[in-house]
N, C-alpha and C positions, 0 to 999 in steps of 0.2 A: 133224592139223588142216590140216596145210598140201595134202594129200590131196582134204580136202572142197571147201575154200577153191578149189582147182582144178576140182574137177568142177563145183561149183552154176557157177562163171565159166563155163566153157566150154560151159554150157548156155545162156547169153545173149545175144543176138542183140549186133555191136558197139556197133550204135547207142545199146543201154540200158547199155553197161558206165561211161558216166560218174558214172551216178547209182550207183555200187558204188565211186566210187574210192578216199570215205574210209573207206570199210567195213574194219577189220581181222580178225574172225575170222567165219568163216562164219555164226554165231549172226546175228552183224552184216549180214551179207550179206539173208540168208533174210529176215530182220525188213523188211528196205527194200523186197526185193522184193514179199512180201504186202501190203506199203503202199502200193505202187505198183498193185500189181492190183485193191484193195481200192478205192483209188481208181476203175481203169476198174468196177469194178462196181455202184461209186456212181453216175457218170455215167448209166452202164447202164439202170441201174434208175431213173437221174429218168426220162431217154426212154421208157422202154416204162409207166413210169405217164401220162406225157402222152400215150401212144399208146389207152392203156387206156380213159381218160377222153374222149378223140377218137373212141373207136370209135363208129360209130353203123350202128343196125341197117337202116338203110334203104340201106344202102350193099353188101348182099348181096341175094342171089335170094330165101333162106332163111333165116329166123331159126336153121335148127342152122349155117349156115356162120356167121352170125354170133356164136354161141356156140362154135362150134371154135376162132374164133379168139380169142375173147373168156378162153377156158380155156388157150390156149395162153401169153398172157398174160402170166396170173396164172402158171401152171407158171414162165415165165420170171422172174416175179419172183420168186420165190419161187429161184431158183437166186441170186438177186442177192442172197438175204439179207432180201426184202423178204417177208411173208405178209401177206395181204387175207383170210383168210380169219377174222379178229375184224371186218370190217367189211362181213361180207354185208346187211345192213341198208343201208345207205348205197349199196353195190353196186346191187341191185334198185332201190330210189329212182332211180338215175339211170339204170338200163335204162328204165326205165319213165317217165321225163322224155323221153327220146326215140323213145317208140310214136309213130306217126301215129294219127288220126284212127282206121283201119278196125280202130284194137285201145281206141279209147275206153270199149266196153261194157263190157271187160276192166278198165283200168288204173280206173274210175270202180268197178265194183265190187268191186276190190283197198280200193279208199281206204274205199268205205260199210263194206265189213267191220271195216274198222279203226277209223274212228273209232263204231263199233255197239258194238261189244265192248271196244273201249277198253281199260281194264287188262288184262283174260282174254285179250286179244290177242296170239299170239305169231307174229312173222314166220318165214316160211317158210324152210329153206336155202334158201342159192342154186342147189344143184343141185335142189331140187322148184320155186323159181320156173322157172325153164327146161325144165320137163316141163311146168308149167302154161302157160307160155308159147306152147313148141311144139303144146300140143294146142290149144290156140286158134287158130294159124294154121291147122291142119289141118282145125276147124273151119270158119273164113272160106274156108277155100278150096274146102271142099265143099260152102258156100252159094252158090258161082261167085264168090269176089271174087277178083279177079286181083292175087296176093299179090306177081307178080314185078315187076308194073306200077312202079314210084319216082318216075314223073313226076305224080304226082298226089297226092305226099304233102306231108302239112302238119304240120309238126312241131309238139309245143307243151311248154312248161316247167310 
C-alpha cells in the first residue's frame, strides 16, 4: 500500500499535492484526484458548449470548414463526457437560425416540408442535414453567388 501511495504521489505535479494531504490510502488518493479532473472537464465542457452555440457559419469561407469545426466540437465534447448527439433536432434548428438571407430558399423550404407533412415528418441527422446543406452552397455558388462574400450578410432568427 505504502508502494502505491508513493507512486500515484509522485506522479503529481507539487502544486496539486495539497489537495492529497488528508488522503490516507491510495483508493483515497485516486478518488480526489478523478474529482479534481472531473471537475476541469466540467468546466471544459461548459466552454466548448458556449463555443458550440457561438459558432456561426458566416464566420468561415465555407460552410464544410464551418462543419469541421462544428464536429470537431461535439467530438470534444463528447470526450468531456458530454454527447449532443440525442439532440440533433435542436442542433439543426439552430444552424439554421443562423443561415443568411442567400440560403432563405433552403431554410423556408426545410420549414414548408415540415410543417406539410406534420406528423409523417422525420427530421433529418445531422450528418444528412450537412450534406444537404453543403449541396446548396455548391448550388448558390454555381448560380455565381459569391458565397465567401460576409460583408453582406443578414442574419435572422
Amino acid at each position: 500500500m505504502d508502494e502505491a501511495h508513493g507512486s500515484i504521489c509522485m506522479c503529481i505535479s507539487p502544486e496539486l499535492q495539497f489537495h492529497l494531504s488528508a488522503r490516507n490510502t491510495p483508493n483515497e488518493i485516486w478518488e480526489k484526484v478523478k474529482e479534481l479532473y472531473r471537475k476541469h472537464d466540467e468546466m471544459k465542457g461548459h466552454l466548448l458548449k458556449v463555443e458550440l452555440l457561438s459558432l456561426n457559419p458566416w464566420n468561415y469561407d465555407r460552410i464544410q470548414n464551418f462543419f469541421t469545426r462544428y464536429n470537431d466540437l461535439l467530438l470534444q465534447l463528447k470526450g468531456c463526457g458530454i454527447d449532443k448527439s440525442k439532440e440533433e433536432s435542436r442542433q439543426i434548428l439552430s444552424i439554421m437560425s443562423k443561415l443568411g438571407l442567400k440560403y432563405y430558399v433552403f431554410v423556408s423550404t426545410f420549414h414548408s416540408v415540415r410543417v406539410a407533412t406534420s406528423k409523417s415528418y422525420t427530421m433529418p441527422s445531422l450528418k444528412e442535414f450537412m450534406e444537404s446543406l453543403t449541396f446548396e452552397q455548391d448550388k448558390l455558388i454555381g448560380m455565381g453567388e459569391n458565397q465567401t462574400s460576409r460583408t453582406a450578410c443578414t442574419c435572422y432568427a
